[in-house]
N, C-alpha and C positions, 0 to 999 in steps of 0.2 A: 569572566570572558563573555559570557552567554547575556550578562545586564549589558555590557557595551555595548554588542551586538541592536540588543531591543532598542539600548538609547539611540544608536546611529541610523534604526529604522523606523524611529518614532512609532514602539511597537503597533507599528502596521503591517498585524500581521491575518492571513486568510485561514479560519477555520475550515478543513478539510474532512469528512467524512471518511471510516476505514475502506468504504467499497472505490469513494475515489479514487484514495490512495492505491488499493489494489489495482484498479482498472489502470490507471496510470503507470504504478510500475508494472505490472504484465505484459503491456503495449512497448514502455520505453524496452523492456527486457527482450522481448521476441522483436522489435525493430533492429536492436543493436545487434542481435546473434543470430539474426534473418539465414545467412547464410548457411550455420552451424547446427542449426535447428533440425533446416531441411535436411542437409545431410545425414545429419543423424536419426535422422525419424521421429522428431517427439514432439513435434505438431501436437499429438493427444493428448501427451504427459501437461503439455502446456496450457491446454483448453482445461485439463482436471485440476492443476495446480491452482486456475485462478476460480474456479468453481469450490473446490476446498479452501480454499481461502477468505472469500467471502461468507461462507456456512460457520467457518470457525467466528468473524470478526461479528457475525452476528450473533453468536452463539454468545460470544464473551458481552457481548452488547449487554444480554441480558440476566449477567451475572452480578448480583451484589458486590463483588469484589471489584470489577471494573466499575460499576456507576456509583461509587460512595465521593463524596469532596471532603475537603479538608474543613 
């Protein structure tokens, strides 16, 4: 399924970076649940999740086990 995919997008596809991808889903996450957040107070848990997350994506960055190829 996943070759069709590529073939129907004439693998054009955009290399993303983990911190983008972080930055992007933290933003899409707290835009979608804007309401629920505030409610519930976690504003900070929200700022710390995407602060930990990025530390981790770096951290794995420079792990042998994430940068070996095939």
């Amino acid at each position: 399924m996943e070759v069709f995919i590529f073939q129907k997008i004439d693998y054009d596809v955009i290399l993303v970076s983990p911190y983008e991808f972080i930055k992007s889903f933290v933003y899409d996450f707290s835009h979608n649940l804007e309401n629920d957040i505030r409610r519930l107070n976690l504003t900070h848990h929200i700022a710390n999740l995407e602060s930990v997350s990025v530390y981790m994506a770096k951290m794995m960055l420079h792990d042998e086990i994430f940068t070996q190829y095939k």
